[in-house]
C-alpha positions as CSV (number, residue, x, y, z in Angstrom):
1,X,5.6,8.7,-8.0
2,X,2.8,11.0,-6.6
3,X,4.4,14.4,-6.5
4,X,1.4,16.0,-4.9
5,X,1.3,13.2,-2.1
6,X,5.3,13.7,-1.4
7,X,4.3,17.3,-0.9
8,X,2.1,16.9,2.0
9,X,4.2,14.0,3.5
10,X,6.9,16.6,3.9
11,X,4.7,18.8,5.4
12,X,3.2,16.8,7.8
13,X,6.6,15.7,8.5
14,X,5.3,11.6,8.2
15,X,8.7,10.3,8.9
16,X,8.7,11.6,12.4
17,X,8.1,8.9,15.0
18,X,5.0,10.0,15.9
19,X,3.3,9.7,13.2
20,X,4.2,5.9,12.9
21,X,0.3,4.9,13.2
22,X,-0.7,7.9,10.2
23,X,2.2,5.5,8.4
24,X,0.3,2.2,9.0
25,X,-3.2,4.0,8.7
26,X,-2.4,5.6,5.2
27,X,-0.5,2.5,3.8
28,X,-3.5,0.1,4.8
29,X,-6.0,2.5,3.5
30,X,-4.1,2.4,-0.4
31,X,-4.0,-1.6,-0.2
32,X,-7.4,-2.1,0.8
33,X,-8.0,-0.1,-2.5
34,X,-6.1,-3.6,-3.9
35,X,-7.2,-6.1,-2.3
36,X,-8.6,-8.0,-4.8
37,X,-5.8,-7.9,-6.8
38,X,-3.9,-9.8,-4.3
39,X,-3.3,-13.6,-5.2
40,X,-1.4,-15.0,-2.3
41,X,-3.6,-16.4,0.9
42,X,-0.3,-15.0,3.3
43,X,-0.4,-11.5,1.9
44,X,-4.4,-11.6,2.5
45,X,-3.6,-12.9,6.3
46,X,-1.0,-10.0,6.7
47,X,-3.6,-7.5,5.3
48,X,-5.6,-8.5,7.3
49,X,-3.2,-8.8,10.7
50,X,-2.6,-5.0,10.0
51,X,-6.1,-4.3,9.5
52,X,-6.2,-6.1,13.5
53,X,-3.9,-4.1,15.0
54,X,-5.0,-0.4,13.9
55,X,-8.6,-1.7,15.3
56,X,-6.6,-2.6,18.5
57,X,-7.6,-6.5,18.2
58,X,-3.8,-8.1,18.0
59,X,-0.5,-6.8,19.5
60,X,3.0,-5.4,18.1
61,X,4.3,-8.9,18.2
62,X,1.4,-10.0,15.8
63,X,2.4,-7.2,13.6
64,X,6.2,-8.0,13.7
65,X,5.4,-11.4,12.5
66,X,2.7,-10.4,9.9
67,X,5.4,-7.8,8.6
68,X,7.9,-10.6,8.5
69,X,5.6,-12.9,6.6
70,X,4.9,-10.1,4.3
71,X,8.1,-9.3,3.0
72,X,8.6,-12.8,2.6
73,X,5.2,-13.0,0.5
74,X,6.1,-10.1,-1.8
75,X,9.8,-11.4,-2.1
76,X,9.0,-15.2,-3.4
77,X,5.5,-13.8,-5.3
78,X,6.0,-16.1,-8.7
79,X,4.8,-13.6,-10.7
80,X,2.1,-13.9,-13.1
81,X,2.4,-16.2,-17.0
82,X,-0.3,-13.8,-18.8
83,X,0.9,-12.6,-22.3
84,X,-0.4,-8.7,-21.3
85,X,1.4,-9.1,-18.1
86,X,-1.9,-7.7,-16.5
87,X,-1.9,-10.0,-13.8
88,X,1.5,-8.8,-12.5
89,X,-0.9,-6.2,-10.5
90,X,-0.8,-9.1,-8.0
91,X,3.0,-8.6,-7.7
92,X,2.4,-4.6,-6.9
93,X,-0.8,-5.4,-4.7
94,X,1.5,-8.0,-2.9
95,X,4.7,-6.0,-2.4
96,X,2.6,-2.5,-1.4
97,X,0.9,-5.2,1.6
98,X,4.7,-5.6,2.4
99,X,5.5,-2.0,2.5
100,X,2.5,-1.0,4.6
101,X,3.5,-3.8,7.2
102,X,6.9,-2.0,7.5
103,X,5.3,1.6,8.1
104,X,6.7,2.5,4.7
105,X,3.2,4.5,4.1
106,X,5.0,6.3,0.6
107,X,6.0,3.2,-0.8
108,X,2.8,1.6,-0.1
109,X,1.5,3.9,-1.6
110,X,3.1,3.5,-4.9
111,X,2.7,-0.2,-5.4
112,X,-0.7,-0.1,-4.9
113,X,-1.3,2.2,-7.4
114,X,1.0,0.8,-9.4
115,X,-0.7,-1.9,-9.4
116,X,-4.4,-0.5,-9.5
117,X,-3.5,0.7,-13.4
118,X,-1.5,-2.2,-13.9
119,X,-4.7,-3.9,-13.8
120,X,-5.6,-2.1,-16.4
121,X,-3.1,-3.5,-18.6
122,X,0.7,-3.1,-19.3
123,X,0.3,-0.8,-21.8
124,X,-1.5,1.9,-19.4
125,X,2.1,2.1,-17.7
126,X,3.2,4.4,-20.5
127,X,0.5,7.3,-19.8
128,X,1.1,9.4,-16.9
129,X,-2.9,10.2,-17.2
130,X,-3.8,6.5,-15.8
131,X,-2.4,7.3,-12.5
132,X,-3.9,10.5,-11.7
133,X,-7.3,9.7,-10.2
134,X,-5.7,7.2,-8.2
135,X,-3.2,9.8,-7.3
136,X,-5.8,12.1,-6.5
137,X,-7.4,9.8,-3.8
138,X,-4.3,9.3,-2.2
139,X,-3.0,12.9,-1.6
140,X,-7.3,13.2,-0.6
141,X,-6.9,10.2,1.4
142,X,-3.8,11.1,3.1
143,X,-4.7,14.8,4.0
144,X,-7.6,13.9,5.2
145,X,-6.0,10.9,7.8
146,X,-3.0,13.5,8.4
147,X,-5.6,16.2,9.6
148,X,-7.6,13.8,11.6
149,X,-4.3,12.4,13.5
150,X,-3.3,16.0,14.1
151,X,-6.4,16.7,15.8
């Protein structure tokens, strides 16, 4: 969990309806950071249908079904055979598409970098150090998206 990113959720209040496009912004701006650990054609698509609709070039219904498809995607994701479990970051990647679909900017958020040191190897899961320069770009990331939006 990224304490310092929790911190200026709160602030910026990022539950609060009106922030619902910061929520889609900032959870497609940590899976694009992933997307080539994603496996799965469908969770590509989906990425992609979000990608659409922040640019304005598909509707809400296109992003209903896309966050429908998603969930499915993540939920049914066979998982990975490799003895290091290193390609498991496809599992992450898939389910932090999922969570970025549903608005769930936070949890997005965590998958994906999850998954980004998961890539790394199973054993990097144990040191709290392999997570903090992706941390870092999130909190950057996400002050940076919450300022812009604010302005």
């Amino acid at each position: 969990m990224n304490a310092e990113l929790r911190r200026l959720a709160k602030a910026a209040d990022l539950e609060a309806e009106a922030h619902s496009l910061l929520r889609l912004r900032f959870g497609f701006a940590c899976v694009q950071r992933v997307r080539h650990l994603l496996e799965s054609p469908e969770a590509i698509d989906c990425l992609d249908t979000l990608g659409a609709f922040l640019e304005g070039r598909c509707d809400a219904a296109a992003l209903a079904s896309a966050r429908q498809r998603a969930a499915a995607t993540a939920g049914s994701h066979p998982g990975s055979g490799s003895i290091d479990g290193a390609a498991h970051a496809a599992v992450s990647a898939t389910y932090a598409v999922s969570k970025a679909l549903a608005g769930q900017a936070l949890e997005a958020a965590d998958y994906a970098a999850y998954a980004t040191v998961y890539a790394y190897g199973a054993y990097a899961l144990k040191d709290p150090d392999a997570f903090e320069e992706e941390y870092a770009w999130q909190a950057a990331q996400f002050q940076a998206m919450a300022a812009a939006a604010s302005a």
